[in-house]
Phi, psi and omega in degrees: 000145187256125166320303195303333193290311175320292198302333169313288199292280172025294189259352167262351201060057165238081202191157204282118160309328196315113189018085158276154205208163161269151146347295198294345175109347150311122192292171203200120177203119163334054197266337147208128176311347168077206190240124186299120185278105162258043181256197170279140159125193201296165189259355183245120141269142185081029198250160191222152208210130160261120185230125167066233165264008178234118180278107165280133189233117187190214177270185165204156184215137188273133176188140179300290177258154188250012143281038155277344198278279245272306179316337204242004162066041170297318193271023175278356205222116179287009164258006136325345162304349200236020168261130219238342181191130172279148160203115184228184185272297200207109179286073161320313172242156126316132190231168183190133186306169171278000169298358197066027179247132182287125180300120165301130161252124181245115178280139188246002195311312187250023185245336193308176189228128185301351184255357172245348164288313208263316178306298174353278171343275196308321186289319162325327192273311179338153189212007159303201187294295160260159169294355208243333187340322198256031181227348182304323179298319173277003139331110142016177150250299195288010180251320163296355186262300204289318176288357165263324176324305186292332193278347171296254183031281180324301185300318187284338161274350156310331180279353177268001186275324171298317171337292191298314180307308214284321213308351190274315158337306203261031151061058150077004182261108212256348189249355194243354178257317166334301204275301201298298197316333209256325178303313182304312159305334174289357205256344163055075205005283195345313181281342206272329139002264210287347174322321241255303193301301173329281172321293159251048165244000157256068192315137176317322172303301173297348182275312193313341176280355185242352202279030185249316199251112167267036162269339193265321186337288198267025142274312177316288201318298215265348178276305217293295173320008198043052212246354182247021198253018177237162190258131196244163208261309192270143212287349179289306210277007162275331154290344185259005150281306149334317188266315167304318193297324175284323192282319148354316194260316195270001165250014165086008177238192183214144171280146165311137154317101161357275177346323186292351191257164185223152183215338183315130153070012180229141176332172188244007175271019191220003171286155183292337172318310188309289204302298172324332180295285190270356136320273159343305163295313168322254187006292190323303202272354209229112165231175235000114195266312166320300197290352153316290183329283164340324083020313201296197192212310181228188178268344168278336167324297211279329167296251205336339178280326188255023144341085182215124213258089201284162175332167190279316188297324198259005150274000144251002173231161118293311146224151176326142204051016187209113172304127152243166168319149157300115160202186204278341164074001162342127128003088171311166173277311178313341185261343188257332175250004153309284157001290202291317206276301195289322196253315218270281210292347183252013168276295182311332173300285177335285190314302166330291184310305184313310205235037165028064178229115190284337164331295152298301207284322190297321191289318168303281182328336200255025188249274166009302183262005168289312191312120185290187159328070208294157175274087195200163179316316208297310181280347172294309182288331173284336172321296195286014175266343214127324159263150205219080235249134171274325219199159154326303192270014157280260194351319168278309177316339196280309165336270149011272185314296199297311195284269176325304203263293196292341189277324166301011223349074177283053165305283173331318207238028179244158172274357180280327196297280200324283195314306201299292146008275205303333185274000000 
């Protein structure tokens, strides 16, 4: 038996009501189970319990057994004086305030209903893709509809906590926390570190002061990378070494470690030389960017915006000193609409949410739902479940689904778990 399981039937109220009594022997009634605390403290709050003839309004505190209080010192923590009612699997112990009055408990050990005690049970043990695999097929379409809405909701806002951290660094500056996140996206997962490191050891003020020439661009961007710290044979990146050196001294900075960077196992249109390369040109044609975005309407908007045509040396190199076929090194539309799903849609959101325009949040979703699918393992095995996600925002919602809920087997706390359950 699970603590969790407890707060679970609790809070759906899935346990026999039939003449409930306390320990103690007190007619007992259920007038609301109150609101799940995941915070320190009693686990239920505001809940409201009729024991006799007197209706109480407090807490409530969950415990498998009911000497875990006195193991977890509850009755060391005054906020715990404000529990109104103990509920446990089995009352092992007597509890008791330190006024020395005993806390009424109500044991649920024989109120449980053997057929949801037995799902449970099997879905804990599963050892499938998911836990729920051999019961998924029998789930609604419409519960399953309704539980991804909520769970994209969800994901972007989990992708906003960072968000949130930096915008309190950079003291509430949305164009300048922005240009780190969109540096980070150019980081191609391997990259989005030291990209991150990049960005911010180049303040957006200072590219701005440069931002008529993209030659000073990619000597800041590509010095700041420590990508200039070698003696070079062709004559750009020795002017662009030459140019940092002078800029370098008059703002004062210092670059990230060369090391830092990764080139093992990745296409060479995704080595970071490039990516910076085409960073760099973003920078160029586009200033206040943020505030562009905002603005945009649609997913062709934002590939025209992300357009970017790189310098003439880097449509023959990949890295410095080393010559290739010619070519143009463009932005993909698949790298451009990562972007839009990691960075773009959880700025507008976030931002919606800040300044309380349901508008942007509605336009990150519908930037989501232009998107086709991604194509990945994850999405490949719910295809063989059944689902078959039309767009990004099904697709991120499905992610979601897997990593939080099914690998964590958060079943209690899903609605497909709740339907299976419930059946």
């Amino acid at each position: 038996m699970k603590e969790d399981f407890l707060h679970y039937l609790w809070r759906m109220r899935k346990f026999n009501h039939v003449a409930l009594k306390t320990t103690n022997g007190e007619p007992l009634t259920i007038q609301a189970t109150g609101e799940h605390n995941l915070d320190a403290g009693p686990d239920f709050s505001n809940a409201r319990i009729r024991i006799g003839d007197m209706l109480w309004a407090g807490n409530v505190e969950i415990h498998v057994n009911a000497s875990e209080w006195y193991a977890h010192k509850h009755q060391e923590d005054k906020a715990y004086d404000s529990v109104v009612l103990h509920v446990v699997f089995e009352e092992d112990k007597p509890v008791f305030r330190n006024n020395g009055e005993r806390i009424p408990c109500l044991e649920i050990k024989k109120r449980i209903p053997p057929k949801i005690s037995k799902i449970y049970r099997k879905l804990l043990r599963d050892e499938t893709w998911i836990p729920c695999q051999h019961h998924f097929s029998k789930v609604k379409e419409i519960t399953k509809n309704l539980w991804l809405d909520r769970l994209l909701v969800e994901r972007l806002e989990n992708k906003t906590t960072d968000i949130i951290r930096s915008l309190e660094i950079n003291k509430n500056n949305w164009e300048e926390t922005f240009y780190q996140f969109l540096a980070r996206g150019f980081g191609v997962k391997v990259n989005t570190e030291p990209f991150e490191q990049l960005a911010r050891s180049l303040p957006l003020l200072i590219l701005g002061k440069h931002k008529n020439s993209l030659f000073q661009l990619e000597a800041l961007l590509f010095g700041q990378a420590g990508m200039l710290e070698i003696d070079f044979k062709d004559d750009y990146p020795i002017r662009l070494q030459k140019e940092y050196n002078f800029l370098k001294k008059k703002y004062n900075l210092q670059s990230i470690h060369s090391e830092s960077w990764k080139y093992m196992r990745m296409r060479p249109a995704n080595f970071p030389s490039i990516r910076i390369a085409q960073f760099a040109t973003l920078v160029y044609q586009s200033s206040h960017l943020f505030s562009k975005i905002l603005a945009v309407q649609n997913v062709k908007e934002i590939e025209h915006m992300f357009e970017v045509k790189i310098s003439n040396y880097w449509q023959t190199h990949y890295v410095f000193d080393k010559p290739s076929i010619k070519r143009k090194k463009s932005l993909g539309k698949n790298s451009i609409h990562l972007l839009i799903i990691n960075t773009i849609a959880p700025f507008l959101f976030l931002y919606g949410k800040s300044i309380d325009r349901e508008s942007l949040k509605e336009k990150a979703l519908e930037l989501l739902e232009e998107l086709q699918s991604e194509k990945n393992t994850i999405i490949n095995e719910w295809r063989k479940l059944g689902m078959n996600p039309s767009s990004a925002y099904q697709s991120q919602a499905l992610l979601h689904l897997k990593k939080n809920y099914c690998d964590k087997k958060n079943c209690l706390n899903c609605s497909i778990g709740h339907a299976i359950l419930k059946d």
